[in-house]
C-alpha positions as CSV (number, residue, x, y, z in Angstrom):
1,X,117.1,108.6,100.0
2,X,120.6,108.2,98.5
3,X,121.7,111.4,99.9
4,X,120.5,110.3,103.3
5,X,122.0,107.4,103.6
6,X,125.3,108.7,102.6
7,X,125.4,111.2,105.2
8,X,124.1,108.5,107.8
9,X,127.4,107.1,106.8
10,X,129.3,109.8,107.1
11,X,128.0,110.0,111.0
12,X,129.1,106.7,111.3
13,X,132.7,106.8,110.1
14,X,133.2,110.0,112.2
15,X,132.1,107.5,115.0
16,X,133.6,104.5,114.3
17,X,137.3,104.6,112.7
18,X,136.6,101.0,111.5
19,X,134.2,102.5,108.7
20,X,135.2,103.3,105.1
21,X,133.5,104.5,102.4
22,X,134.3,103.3,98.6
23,X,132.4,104.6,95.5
24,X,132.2,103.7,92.1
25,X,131.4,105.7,89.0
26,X,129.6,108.5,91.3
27,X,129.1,111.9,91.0
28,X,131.8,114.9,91.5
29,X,131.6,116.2,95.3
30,X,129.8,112.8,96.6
31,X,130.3,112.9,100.5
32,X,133.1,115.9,100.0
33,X,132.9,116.7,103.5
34,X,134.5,113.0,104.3
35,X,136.6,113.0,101.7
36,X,138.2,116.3,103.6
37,X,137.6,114.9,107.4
38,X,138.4,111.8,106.6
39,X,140.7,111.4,103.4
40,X,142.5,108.1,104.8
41,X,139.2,106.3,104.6
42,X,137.5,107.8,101.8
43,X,138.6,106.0,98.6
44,X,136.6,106.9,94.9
45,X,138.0,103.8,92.9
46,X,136.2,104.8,89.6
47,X,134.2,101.8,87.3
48,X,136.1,98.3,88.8
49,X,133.0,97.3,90.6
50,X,134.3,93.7,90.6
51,X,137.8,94.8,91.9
52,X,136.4,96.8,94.6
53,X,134.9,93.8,95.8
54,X,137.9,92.5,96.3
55,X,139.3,95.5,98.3
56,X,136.5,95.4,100.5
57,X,136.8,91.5,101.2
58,X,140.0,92.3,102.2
59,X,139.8,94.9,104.2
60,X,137.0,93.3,106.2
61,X,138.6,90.3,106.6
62,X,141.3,92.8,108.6
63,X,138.4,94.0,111.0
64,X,137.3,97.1,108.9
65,X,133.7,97.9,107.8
66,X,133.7,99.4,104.0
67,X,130.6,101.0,102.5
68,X,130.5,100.6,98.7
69,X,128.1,103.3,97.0
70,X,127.2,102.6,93.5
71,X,124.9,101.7,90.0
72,X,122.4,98.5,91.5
73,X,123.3,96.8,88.3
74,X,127.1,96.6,88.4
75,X,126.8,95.9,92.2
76,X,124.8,92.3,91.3
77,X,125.0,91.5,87.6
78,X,128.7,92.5,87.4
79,X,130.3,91.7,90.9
80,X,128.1,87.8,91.3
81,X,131.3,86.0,91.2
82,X,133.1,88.1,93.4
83,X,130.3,89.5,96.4
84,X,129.8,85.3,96.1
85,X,133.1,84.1,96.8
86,X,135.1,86.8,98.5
87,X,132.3,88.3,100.6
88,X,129.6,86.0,101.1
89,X,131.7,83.0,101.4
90,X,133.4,84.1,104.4
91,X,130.7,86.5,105.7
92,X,132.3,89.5,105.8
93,X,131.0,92.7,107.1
94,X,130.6,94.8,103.4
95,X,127.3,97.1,103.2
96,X,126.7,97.1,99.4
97,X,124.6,100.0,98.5
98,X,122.8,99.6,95.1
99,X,121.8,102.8,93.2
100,X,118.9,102.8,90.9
101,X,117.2,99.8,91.8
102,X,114.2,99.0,89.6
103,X,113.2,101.2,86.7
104,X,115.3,104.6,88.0
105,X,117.7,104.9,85.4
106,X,115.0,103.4,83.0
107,X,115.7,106.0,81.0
108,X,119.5,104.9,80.6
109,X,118.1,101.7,79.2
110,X,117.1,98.7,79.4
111,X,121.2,97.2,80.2
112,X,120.6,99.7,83.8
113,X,117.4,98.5,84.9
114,X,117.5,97.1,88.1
115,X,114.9,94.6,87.4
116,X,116.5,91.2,89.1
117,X,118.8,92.6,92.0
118,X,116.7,91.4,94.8
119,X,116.8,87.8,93.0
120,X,120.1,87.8,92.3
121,X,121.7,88.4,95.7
122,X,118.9,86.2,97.6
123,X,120.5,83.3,96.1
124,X,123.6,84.2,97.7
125,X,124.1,82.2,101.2
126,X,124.9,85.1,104.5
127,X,123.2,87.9,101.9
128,X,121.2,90.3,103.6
129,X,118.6,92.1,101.3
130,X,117.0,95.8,102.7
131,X,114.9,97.9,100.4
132,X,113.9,101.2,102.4
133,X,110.4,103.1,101.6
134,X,111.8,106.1,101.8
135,X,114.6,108.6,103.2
136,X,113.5,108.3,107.3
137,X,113.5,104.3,107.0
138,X,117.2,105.1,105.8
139,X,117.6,107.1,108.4
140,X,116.7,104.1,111.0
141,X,118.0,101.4,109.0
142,X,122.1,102.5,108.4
143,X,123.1,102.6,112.5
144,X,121.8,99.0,112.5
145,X,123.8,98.3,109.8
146,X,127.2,98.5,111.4
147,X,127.4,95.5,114.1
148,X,125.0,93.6,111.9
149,X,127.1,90.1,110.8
150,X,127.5,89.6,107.4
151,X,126.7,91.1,104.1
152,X,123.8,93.6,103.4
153,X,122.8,94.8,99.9
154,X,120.8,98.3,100.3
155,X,118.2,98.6,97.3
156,X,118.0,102.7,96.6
157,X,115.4,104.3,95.2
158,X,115.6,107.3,92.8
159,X,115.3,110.0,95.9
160,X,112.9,112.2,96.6
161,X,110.2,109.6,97.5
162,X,106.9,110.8,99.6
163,X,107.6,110.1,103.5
164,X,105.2,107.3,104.3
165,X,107.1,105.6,107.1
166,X,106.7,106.5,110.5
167,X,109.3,106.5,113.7
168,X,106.0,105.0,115.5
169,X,106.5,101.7,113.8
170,X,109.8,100.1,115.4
171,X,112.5,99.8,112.6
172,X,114.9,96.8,112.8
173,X,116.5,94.6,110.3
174,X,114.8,91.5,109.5
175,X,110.8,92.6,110.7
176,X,108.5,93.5,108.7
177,X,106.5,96.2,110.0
178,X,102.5,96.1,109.8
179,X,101.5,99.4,108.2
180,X,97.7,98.8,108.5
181,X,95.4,95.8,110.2
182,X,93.1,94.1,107.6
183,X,90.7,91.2,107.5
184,X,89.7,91.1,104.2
185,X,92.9,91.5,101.8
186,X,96.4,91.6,102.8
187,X,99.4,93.6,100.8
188,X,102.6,93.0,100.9
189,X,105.5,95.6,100.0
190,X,108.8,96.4,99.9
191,X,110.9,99.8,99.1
192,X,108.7,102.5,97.6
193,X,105.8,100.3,96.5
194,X,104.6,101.1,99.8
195,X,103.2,103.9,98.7
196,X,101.2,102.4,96.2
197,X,100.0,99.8,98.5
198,X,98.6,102.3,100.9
199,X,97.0,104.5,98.6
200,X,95.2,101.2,97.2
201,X,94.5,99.8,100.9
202,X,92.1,103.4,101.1
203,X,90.3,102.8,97.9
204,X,89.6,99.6,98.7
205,X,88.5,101.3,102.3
206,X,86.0,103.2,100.6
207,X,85.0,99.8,98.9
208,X,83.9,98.0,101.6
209,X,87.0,95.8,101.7
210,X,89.0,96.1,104.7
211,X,93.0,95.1,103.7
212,X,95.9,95.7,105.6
213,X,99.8,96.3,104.6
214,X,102.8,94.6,105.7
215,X,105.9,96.2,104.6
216,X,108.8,94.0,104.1
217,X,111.8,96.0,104.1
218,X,113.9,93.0,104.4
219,X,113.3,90.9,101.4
220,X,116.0,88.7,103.4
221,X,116.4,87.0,105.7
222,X,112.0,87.3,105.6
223,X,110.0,88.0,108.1
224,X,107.7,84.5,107.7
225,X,106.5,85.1,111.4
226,X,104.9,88.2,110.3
227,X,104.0,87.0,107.0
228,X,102.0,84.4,108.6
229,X,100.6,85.6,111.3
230,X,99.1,88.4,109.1
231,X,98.2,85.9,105.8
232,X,96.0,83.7,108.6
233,X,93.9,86.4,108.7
234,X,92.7,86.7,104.9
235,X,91.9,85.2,102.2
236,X,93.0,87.3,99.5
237,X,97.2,88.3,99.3
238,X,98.7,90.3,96.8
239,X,102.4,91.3,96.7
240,X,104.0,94.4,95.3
241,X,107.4,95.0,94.4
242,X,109.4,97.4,91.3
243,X,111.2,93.9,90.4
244,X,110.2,90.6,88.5
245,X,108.2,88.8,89.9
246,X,110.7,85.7,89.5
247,X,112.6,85.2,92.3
248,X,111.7,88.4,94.2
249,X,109.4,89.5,97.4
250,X,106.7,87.8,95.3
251,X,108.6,84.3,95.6
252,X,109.8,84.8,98.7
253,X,106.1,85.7,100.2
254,X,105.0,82.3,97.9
255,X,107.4,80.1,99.5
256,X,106.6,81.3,103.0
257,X,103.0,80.5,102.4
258,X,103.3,77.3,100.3
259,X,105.0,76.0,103.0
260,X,102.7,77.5,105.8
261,X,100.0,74.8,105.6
262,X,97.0,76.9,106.4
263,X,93.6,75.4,107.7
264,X,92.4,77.6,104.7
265,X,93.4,78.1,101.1
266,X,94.4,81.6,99.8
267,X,93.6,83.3,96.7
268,X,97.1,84.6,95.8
269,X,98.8,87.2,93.2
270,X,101.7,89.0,92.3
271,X,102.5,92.6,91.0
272,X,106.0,93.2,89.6
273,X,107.4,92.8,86.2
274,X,106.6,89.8,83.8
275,X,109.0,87.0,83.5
276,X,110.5,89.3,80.3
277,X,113.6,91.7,79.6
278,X,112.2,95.3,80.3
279,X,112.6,96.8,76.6
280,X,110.8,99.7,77.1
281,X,112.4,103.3,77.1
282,X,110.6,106.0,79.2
283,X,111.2,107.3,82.8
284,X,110.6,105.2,86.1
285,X,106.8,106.0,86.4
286,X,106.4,105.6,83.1
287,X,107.4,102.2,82.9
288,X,105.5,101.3,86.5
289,X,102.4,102.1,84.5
290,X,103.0,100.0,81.8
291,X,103.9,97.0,84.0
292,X,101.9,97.5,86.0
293,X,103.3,98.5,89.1
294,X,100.2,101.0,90.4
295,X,97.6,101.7,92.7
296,X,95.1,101.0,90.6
297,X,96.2,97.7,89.7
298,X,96.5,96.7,93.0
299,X,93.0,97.4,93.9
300,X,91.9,95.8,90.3
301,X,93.9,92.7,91.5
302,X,92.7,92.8,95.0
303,X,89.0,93.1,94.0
304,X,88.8,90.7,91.6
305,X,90.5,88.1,93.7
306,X,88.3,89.2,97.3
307,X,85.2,88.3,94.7
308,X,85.9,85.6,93.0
């Protein structure tokens, strides 16, 4: 996915001498082939996430359009004040690209875990939040991204995520896209936990409970069109996300359906990581199985919820 987006990027700025590309604390050879093409653009400004910021601001302000590849953590925790007041303030045109969101560098610990990102930057005013399934959905997503007004952080995964997206379904930023129709159970995604969502929407199949999928790839500005149109048809919802559940797709689906006002109530629950610090060592799956972030607690959730 990472790898993939940067060379979507690379398209870009051979395209459009308005695009830049900054990095931070990456990798020796990251996007060498712009760095040659392209040197004037092409700036590797080592770990001064919160300066960079800056830079960026500035430059966009001056009609450019910077790219800023680096660790999820330092792009949020770190940078608040500044992508806040420099960036989002004046809602500039900055793509902020977060490596490692979730529990990928889980094995880094628990100060690079990824876990509150997506809340974070969605109580940021102009922020637009994007969390792609995997590599094609980058592929769609980064030529929207460059007349798109305003901010965009890009949650990556670790890379080398299954391919469960399809060119079929229409990708564009801001709509959700309906993976499967259900009538039963509805799950809602975003970024890889699609996956998992899909695989439980067939065991549940083989079940006897028909649930569809909505995949959210853009945790903000939310799809609530979508979300409703889909939630009227249930009466069971369950969210998924690699993320707490405070303040993340989880909240955002609850307000959306708090505020919905349905002839009918809704049995309601969400998947993601406790209201805790992640203390844990281990690797990224390691660490979705022992919050919970699976396949089969998604179809333990969704049964027990559909027969209640």
């Amino acid at each position: 996915m990472r790898k993939t987006c940067l060379e979507e990027i690379y398209k870009l700025a051979k395209k459009d001498k308005r695009v830049l590309f900054f990095g931070s604390d990456l990798g020796a050879g990251t996007l060498e082939q712009f760095k040659k093409e392209m040197p004037d653009r092409y700036f590797m400004e080592g770990i001064s996430e919160a300066n960079i910021i800056g830079m960026i601001s500035g430059l966009a302000m001056n009609g450019k359009i910077p790219y800023l590849n680096g660790i999820a953590v330092f792009l949020t925790r770190r940078c608040h004040e500044q992508v806040l007041l420099d960036a989002a303030m004046n809602n500039l045109k900055i793509r902020l690209i977060g490596n490692g969101g979730g529990f990928v560098y889980a094995p880094l610990g628990s100060t690079h875990i990824a876990f509150e990102d997506i809340a974070i930057m969605r109580a940021i005013p102009n922020m637009t939040i994007i969390a792609p399934c995997d590599a094609d959905e980058m592929r769609r997503l980064i030529p929207q991204t460059l007349e798109y007004n305003g901010p965009i952080y890009i949650r990556l995964a670790k890379g080398g995520d299954p391919i469960v997206s399809s060119p079929e379904n229409p990708f564009e930023i801001g709509k959700a896209i309906k993976m499967k129709e259900g009538k039963d159970i509805l799950i809602i995604t975003t970024g890889i936990t699609l996956k998992l969502a899909l695989d439980a929407s067939n065991i549940l199949k083989d079940n006897g409970i028909d649930s569809g999928v909505l995949h959210i790839h853009t945790v903000k500005p939310i799809d609530k069109e979508a979300i409703i149109e889909e939630a009227n048809k249930v009466k069971v919802i369950v969210t998924v996300e690699e993320h707490t559940i405070t303040g993340g797709l989880g909240s955002a689906v609850a307000e959306v359906i708090s505020c919905a006002n349905f002839s009918e109530s809704k049995r309601f629950s969400m998947i993601g990581l406790p209201d805790i610090f992640p203390e844990k060592y281990g690797s990224q799956n390691s660490l979705m199985e022992f919050y919970g972030i699976t396949t089969d607690n998604i179809v333990s959730k969704a049964i027990s919820l559909f027969k209640s």
